[in-house]
C-alpha positions as CSV (number, residue, x, y, z in Angstrom):
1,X,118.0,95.0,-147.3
2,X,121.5,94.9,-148.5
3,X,120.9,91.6,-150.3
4,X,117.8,93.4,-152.0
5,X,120.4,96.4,-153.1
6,X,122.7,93.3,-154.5
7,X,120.4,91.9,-156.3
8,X,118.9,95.5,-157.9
9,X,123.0,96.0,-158.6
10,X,123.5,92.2,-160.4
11,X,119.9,93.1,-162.6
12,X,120.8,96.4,-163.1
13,X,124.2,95.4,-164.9
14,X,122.4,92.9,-166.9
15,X,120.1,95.3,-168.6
16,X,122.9,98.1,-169.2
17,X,125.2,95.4,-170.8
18,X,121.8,94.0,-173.0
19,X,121.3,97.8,-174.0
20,X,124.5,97.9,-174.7
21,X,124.4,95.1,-176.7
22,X,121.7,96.2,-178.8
23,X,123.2,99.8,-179.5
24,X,126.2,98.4,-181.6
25,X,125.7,98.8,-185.3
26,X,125.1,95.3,-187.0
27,X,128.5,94.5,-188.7
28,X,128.0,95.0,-192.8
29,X,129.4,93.0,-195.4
30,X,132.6,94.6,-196.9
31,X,133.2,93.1,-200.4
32,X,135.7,90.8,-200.8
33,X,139.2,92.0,-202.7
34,X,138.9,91.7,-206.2
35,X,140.6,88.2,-207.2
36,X,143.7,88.7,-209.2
37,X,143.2,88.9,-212.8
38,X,144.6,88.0,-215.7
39,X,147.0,90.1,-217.6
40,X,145.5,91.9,-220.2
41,X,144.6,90.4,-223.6
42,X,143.4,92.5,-226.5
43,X,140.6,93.5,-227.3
44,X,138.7,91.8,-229.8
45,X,138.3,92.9,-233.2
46,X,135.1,92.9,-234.8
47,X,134.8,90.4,-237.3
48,X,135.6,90.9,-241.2
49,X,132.5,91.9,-243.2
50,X,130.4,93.9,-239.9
51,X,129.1,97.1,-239.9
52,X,130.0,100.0,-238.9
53,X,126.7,100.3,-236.9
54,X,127.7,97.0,-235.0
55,X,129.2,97.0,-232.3
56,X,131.3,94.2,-230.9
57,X,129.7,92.4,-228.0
58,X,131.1,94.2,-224.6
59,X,132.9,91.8,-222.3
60,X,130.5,91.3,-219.1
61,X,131.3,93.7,-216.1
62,X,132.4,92.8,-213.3
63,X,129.9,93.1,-211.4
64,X,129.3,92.8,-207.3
65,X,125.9,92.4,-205.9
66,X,125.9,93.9,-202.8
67,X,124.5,91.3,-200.0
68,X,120.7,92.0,-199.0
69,X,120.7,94.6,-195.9
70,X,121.3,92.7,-192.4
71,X,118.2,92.0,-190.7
72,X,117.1,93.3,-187.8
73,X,116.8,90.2,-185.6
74,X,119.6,90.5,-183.4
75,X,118.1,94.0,-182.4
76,X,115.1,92.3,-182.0
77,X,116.7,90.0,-180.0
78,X,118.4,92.6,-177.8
79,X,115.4,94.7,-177.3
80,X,113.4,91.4,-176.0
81,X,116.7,90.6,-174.0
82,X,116.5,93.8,-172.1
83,X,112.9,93.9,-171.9
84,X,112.9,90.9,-170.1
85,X,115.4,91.7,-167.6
86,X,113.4,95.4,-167.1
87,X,110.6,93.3,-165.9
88,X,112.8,91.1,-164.0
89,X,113.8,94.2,-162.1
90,X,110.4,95.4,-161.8
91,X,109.8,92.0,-160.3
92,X,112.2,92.2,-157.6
93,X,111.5,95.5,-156.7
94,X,108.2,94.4,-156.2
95,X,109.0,91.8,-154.1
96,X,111.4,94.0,-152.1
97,X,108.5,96.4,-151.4
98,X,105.7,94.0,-150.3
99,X,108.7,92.5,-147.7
100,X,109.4,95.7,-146.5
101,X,105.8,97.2,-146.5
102,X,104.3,93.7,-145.1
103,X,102.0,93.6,-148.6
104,X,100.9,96.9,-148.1
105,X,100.5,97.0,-143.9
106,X,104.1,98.1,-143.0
107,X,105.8,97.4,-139.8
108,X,105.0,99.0,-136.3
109,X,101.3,98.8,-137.0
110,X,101.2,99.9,-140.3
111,X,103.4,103.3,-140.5
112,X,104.7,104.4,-143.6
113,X,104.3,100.6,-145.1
114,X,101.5,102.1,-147.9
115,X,102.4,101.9,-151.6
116,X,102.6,105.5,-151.5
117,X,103.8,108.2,-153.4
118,X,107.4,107.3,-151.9
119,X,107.5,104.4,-154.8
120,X,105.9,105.9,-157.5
121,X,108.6,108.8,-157.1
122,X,111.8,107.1,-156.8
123,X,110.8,103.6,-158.0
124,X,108.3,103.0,-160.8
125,X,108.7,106.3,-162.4
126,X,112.7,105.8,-163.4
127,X,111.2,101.7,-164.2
128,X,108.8,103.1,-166.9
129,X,111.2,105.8,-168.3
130,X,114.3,103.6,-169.0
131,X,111.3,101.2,-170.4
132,X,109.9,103.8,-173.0
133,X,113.5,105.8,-173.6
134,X,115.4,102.7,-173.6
135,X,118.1,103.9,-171.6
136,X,118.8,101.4,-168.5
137,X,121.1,103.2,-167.0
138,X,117.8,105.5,-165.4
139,X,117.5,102.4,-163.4
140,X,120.0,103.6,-161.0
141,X,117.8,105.7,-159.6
142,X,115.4,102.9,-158.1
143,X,118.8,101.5,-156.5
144,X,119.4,105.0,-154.9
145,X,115.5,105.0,-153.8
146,X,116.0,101.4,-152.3
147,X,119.4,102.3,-150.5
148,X,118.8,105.9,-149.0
149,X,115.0,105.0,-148.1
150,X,115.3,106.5,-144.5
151,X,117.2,109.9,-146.1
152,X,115.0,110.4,-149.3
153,X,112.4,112.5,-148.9
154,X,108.8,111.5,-150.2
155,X,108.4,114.7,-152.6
156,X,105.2,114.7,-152.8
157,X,104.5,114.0,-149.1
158,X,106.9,116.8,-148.5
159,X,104.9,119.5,-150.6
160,X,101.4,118.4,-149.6
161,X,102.8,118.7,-145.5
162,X,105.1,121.7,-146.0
163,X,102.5,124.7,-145.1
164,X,100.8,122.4,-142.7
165,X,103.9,121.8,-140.9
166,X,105.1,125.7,-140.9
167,X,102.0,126.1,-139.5
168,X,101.8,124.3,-136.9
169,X,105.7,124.3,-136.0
170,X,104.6,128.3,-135.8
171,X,101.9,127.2,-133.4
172,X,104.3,125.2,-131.4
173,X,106.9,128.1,-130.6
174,X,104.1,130.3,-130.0
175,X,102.5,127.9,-127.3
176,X,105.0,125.1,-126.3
177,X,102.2,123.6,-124.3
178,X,99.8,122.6,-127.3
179,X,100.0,119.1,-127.1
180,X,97.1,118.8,-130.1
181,X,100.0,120.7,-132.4
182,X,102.2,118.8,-131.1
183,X,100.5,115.6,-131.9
184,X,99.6,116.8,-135.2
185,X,103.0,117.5,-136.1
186,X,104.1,114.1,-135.0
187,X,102.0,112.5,-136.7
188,X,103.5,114.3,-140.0
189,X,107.1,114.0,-138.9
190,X,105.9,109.6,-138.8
191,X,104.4,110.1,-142.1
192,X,107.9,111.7,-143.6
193,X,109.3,108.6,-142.2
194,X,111.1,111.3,-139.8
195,X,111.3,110.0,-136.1
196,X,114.0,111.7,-134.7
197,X,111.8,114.7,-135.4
198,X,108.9,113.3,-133.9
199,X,109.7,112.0,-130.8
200,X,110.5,115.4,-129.3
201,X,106.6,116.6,-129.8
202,X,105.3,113.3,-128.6
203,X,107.5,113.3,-125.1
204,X,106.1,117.1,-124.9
205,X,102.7,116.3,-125.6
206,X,103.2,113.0,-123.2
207,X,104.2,115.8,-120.4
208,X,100.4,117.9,-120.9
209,X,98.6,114.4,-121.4
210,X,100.4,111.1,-120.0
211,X,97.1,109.2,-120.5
212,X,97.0,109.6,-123.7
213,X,96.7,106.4,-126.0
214,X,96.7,107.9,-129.3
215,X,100.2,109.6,-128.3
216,X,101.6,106.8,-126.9
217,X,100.6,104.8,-130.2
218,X,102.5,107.6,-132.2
219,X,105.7,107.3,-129.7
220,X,105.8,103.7,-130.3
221,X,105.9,104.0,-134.0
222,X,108.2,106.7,-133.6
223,X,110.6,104.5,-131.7
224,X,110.0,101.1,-134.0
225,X,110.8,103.4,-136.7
226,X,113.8,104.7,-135.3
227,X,115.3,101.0,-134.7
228,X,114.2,101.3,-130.5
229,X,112.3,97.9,-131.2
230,X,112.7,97.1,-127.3
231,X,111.2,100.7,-126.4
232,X,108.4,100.3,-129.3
233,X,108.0,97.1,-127.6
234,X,106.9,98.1,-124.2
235,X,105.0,101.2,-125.4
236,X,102.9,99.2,-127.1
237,X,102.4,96.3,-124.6
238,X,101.2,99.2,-122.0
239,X,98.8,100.5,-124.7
240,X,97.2,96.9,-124.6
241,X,97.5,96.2,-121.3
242,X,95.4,99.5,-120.5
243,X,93.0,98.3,-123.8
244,X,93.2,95.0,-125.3
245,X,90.9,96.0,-127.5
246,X,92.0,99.6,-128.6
247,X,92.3,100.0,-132.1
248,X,90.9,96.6,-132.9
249,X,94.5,95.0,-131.3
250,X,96.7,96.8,-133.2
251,X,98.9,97.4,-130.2
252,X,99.5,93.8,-129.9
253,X,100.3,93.2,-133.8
254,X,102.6,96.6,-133.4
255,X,104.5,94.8,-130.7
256,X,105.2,91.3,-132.3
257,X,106.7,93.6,-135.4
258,X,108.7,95.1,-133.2
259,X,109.9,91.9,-131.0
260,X,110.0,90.1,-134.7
261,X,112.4,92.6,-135.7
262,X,114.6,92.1,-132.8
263,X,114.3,88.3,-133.6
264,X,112.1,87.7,-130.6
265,X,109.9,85.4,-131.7
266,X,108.8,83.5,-128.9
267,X,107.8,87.1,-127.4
268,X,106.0,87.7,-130.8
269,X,103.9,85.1,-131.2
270,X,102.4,85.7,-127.5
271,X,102.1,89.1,-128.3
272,X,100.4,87.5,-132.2
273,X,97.9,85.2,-129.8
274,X,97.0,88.7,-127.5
275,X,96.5,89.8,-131.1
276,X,94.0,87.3,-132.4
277,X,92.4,87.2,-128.8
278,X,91.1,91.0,-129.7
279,X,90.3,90.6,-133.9
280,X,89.8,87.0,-134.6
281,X,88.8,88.7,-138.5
282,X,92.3,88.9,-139.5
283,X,94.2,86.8,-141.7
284,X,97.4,89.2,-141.1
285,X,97.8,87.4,-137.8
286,X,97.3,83.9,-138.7
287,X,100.1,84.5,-141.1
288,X,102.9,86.3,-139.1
289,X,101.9,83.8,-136.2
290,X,102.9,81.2,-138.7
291,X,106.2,82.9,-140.0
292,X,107.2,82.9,-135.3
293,X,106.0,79.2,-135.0
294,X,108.4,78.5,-138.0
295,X,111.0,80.6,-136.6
296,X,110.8,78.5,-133.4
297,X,110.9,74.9,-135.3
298,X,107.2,74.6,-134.6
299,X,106.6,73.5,-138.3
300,X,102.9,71.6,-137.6
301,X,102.3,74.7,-135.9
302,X,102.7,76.9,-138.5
303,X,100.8,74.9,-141.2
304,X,98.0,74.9,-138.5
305,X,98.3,79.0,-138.9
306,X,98.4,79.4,-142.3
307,X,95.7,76.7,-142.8
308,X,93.3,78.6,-140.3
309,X,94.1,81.7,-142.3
310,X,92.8,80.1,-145.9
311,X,89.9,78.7,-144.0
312,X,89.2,82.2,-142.6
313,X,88.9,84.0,-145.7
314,X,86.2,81.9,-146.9
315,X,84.3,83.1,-144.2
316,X,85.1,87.2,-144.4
317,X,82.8,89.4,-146.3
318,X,83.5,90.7,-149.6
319,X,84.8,93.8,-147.9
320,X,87.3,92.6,-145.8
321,X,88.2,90.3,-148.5
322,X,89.4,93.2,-150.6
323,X,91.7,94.1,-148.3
324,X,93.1,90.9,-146.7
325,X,93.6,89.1,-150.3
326,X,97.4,89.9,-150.1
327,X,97.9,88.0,-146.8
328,X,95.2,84.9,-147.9
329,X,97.9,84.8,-150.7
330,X,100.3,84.5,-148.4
331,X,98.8,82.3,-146.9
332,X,98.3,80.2,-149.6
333,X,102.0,80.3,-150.7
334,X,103.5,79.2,-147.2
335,X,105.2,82.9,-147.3
């Protein structure tokens, strides 16, 4: 990430200095000082034998034309200058956000990865303002969205949850024991990105109902989101170990993006073959298996992967092409 936040910085300082650039009044002209003259003759007479109704021809003014007014092409120039580096930022943001959201999966089984109203808030809103106002220094609020992602609160998450979640935090002190409030209000607290504020209703809930799989799905997120990638880990390996085939083997993929993110990779690309054991429809795992074998040196191994996943596309149905064309592109680029 902080390589990301570098790079936003580097762009960033690019487009100021190009808007800068263009705001600076195009130098004018200033007319030259007047050359020095000769001294002064006298003036001339009119001719013997003229009339008094003509007059003698004037001596020619001394005239300056003024030079044509500058053109506009080095704001032109500036404008397409800072443009272009606007879209390089949008570019890199983008590419920021499909690595951090897994093209639109997320980590830990797909929690909180969504385009969501997260981006649109903090990132491509300030984008299209400092776009149409032409002020770049509005960008610097996509580098504080980037930076204080676990902080920043999604707005509009936060309105649409706030009288839900009074309600059922009112629920909660009324009846400690309702684990469905409980779980309910997890599930929130994950949404918000907000684990340390989940995990208490989930070991709660865990007390009334240890059998649970749904809450022990929500406590692994909770804990991969939290940075307990060894304790997401094993939650998750129980969950399939009790199902392989709960949730389609989301369990397993949840576990080799947690053991991934601990740089296990060995671990995650069992975990990725457990995975493709329960939904051989999934182009997802073809390519994150790929990304482990490479991490391991296994480069044959990882071509095999990828090439298995461009081959499986061809076979989906329209449907599940729709939303597996992000990772068949993937798959295509060796990414």
């Amino acid at each position: 990430m902080r390589a990301w936040v570098i790079a936003f910085v580097c762009v960033l300082g690019l487009v100021g200095r190009a808007g800068r650039a263009g705001a600076q009044p195009a130098p004018t002209a200033e007319r030259p000082p007047p050359a020095a003259t000769a001294p002064p003759t006298a003036p001339p007479t009119a001719p013997p034998g003229a009339g008094i109704d003509e007059a003698p021809d004037e001596a020619p003014e001394d005239r300056y034309d003024a030079p044509p007014p500058a053109p506009r092409r080095a704001a032109a120039d500036a404008m397409m200058v800072r443009s272009t580096l606007t879209l390089l930022l949008v570019i890199v943001i983008g590419g920021y956000l499909f690595r951090q959201t897994g093209g639109g999966r997320g980590v830990a089984g797909g929690v909180g990865g969504a385009w969501g109203s997260y981006y649109l808030i903090w990132m491509v809103v300030p984008v299209l303002i400092a776009i149409v106002t032409a002020h770049p220094a509005v960008l610097a609020v996509v580098v504080l969205g980037v930076a204080a992602r676990p902080w920043l609160p999604d707005p509009i998450q936060w309105l649409r949850h706030a009288r839900r979640t009074r309600a059922l935090e009112a629920q909660v002190r009324v009846n400690p024991a309702n684990a469905v409030a409980r779980r309910e209000l997890a599930a929130i607290w994950i949404d918000k990105r907000r684990p340390a504020r989940a995990l208490p209703h989930l070991a709660a809930a865990r007390e009334r109902e240890p059998d649970d799989l749904e809450l022990q799905m929500l406590e692994g997120q909770a804990q991969a989101l939290a940075g307990r990638h060894a304790d997401a880990a094993a939650s998750f390996a129980a969950i399939g170990e009790r199902s392989p085939k709960f949730r389609y083997g989301a369990p397993w993929m949840a576990r080799a993006d947690a053991l991934a993110a601990a740089g296990q990779w060995a671990e995650a690309d069992a975990a990725l073959a457990r995975f493709q054991a329960a939904n051989s429809s999934s182009i997802e795992g073809h390519v994150k298996r790929a990304r482990a074998r490479a991490r391991q040196g296994d480069g044959d191994g990882a071509r095999r992967e990828r090439a298995a996943g461009r081959a499986l596309y061809g076979e989906l149905p329209r449907f599940q092409r729709r939303h597996q064309r992000w990772w068949y592109v993937r798959a295509l680029l060796g990414w």
